[in-house]
N, C-alpha and C positions, 0 to 999 in steps of 0.2 A: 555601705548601703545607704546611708543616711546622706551622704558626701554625694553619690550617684544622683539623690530626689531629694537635692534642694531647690532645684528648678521646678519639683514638682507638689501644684498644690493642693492636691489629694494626699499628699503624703503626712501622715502623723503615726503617733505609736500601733492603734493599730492595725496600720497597714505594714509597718515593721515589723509587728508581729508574724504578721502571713508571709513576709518575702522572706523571714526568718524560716519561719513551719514550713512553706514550699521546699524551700535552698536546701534543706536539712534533709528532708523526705526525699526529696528526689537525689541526692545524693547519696543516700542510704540505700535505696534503693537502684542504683546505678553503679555507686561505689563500692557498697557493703558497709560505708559506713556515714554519721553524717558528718558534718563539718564544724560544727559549733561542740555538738555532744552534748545539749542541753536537753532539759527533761521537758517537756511541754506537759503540758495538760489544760482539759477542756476547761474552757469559760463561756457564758453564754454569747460573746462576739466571736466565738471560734477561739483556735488552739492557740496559746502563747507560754514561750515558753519562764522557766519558773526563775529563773537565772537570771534576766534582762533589767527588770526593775533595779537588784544590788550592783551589776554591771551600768547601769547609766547614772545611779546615784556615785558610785566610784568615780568611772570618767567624769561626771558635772563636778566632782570634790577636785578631782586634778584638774581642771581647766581644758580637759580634751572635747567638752562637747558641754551647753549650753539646752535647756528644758526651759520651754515654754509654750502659754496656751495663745491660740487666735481663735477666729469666728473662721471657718468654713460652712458655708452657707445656713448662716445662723445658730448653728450648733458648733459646739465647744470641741475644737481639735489640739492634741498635745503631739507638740512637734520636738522635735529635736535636731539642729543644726551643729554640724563638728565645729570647733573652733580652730582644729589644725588640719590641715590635709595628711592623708596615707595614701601609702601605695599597695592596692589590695591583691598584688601578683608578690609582693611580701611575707605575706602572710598566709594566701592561699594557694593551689595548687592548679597548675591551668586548666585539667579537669572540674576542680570545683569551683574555678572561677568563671568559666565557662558556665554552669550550673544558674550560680546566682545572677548572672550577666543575664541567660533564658527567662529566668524568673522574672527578675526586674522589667523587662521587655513587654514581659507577658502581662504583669498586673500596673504597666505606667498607667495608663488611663481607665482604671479601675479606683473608683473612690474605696471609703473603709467600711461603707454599707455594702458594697458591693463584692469586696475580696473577703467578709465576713459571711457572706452569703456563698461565695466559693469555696470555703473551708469548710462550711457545712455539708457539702457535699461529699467530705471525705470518710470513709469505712471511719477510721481510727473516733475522728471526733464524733459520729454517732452512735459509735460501741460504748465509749468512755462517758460515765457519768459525769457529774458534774465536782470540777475540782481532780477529778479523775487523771492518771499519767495516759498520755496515749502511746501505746509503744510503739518503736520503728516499724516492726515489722508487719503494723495493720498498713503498711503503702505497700503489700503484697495481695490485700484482699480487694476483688474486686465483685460486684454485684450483678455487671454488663452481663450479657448471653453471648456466650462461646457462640463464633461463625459457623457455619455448615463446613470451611474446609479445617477447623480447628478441632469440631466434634470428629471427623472422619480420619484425624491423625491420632486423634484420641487411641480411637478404636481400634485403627492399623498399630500401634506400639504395643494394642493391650492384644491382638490378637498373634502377633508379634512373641509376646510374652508367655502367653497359652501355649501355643505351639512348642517352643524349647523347650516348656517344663514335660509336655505329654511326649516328648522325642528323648527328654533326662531318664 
């Protein structure tokens, strides 16, 4: 992910954070499972997960990836550039590289005020207190209003249901 948005300069940790928490939720929700398996939980810039920090301090110990801060528009961005190329169809599966490939797409021209502001939008981090785990399964809860032809299959499944028990 990192190797994908070095071109890009919006890109610092916590926008990693989110193409992380996106890539993971929605393949969770897609897959049944996510990809990383990493435990996220809420932080006031949105969900990141708990694992990332000891994973880039490892890879910066081995020489696979390189931590550092610049100025993005005056304020203090921490970046992260690999120091060796992968191959991310090695490691992931065309499903879920599909997934993240979406993601990335979706949030390239999204600074990390603004992918932080999109994560807030999510069931999981407004349920979850603060330092809180968000589990996978709040990328099932949604808040939107069922359609008119969504309510009306509702209702034909559950009248559906009525009928064989009054016929049992």
């Amino acid at each position: 992910m990192a190797e994908e948005s070095e071109e890009d300069p919006r890109f610092g940790a916590t926008k990693l954070n989110k193409i992380l928490y996106f890539s993971d939720f929605k393949a969770f929700g897609m897959l049944g499972e996510s990809i990383t398996g990493a435990t996220y939980q809420r932080l006031d810039r949105g969900p990141a997960p708990r694992e990332l920090l000891p994973a880039l301090r490892s890879m910066e110990a081995g020489g696979e990836l390189e931590r550092f801060e610049r100025r993005y528009f005056n304020r203090p961005q921490k970046v992260i550039r690999p120091l060796r190329g992968s191959e991310a169809s090695e490691v992931l599966d065309p499903a879920e590289l599909a997934i993240v490939d979406a993601v990335l797409a979706d949030l390239r021209e999204l600074n990390a005020s603004q992918v932080s502001a999109l994560s807030h939008l999510e069931a999981g981090w407004r349920l979850a207190r603060d330092r809180e785990e968000i589990p996978y399964e709040t990328v099932y809860i949604s808040d939107r209003q069922p359609t008119p032809t969504e309510v009306a299959a509702w209702q034909r499944a559950l009248a559906e249901r009525r009928a064989k028990r009054s016929s049992s």
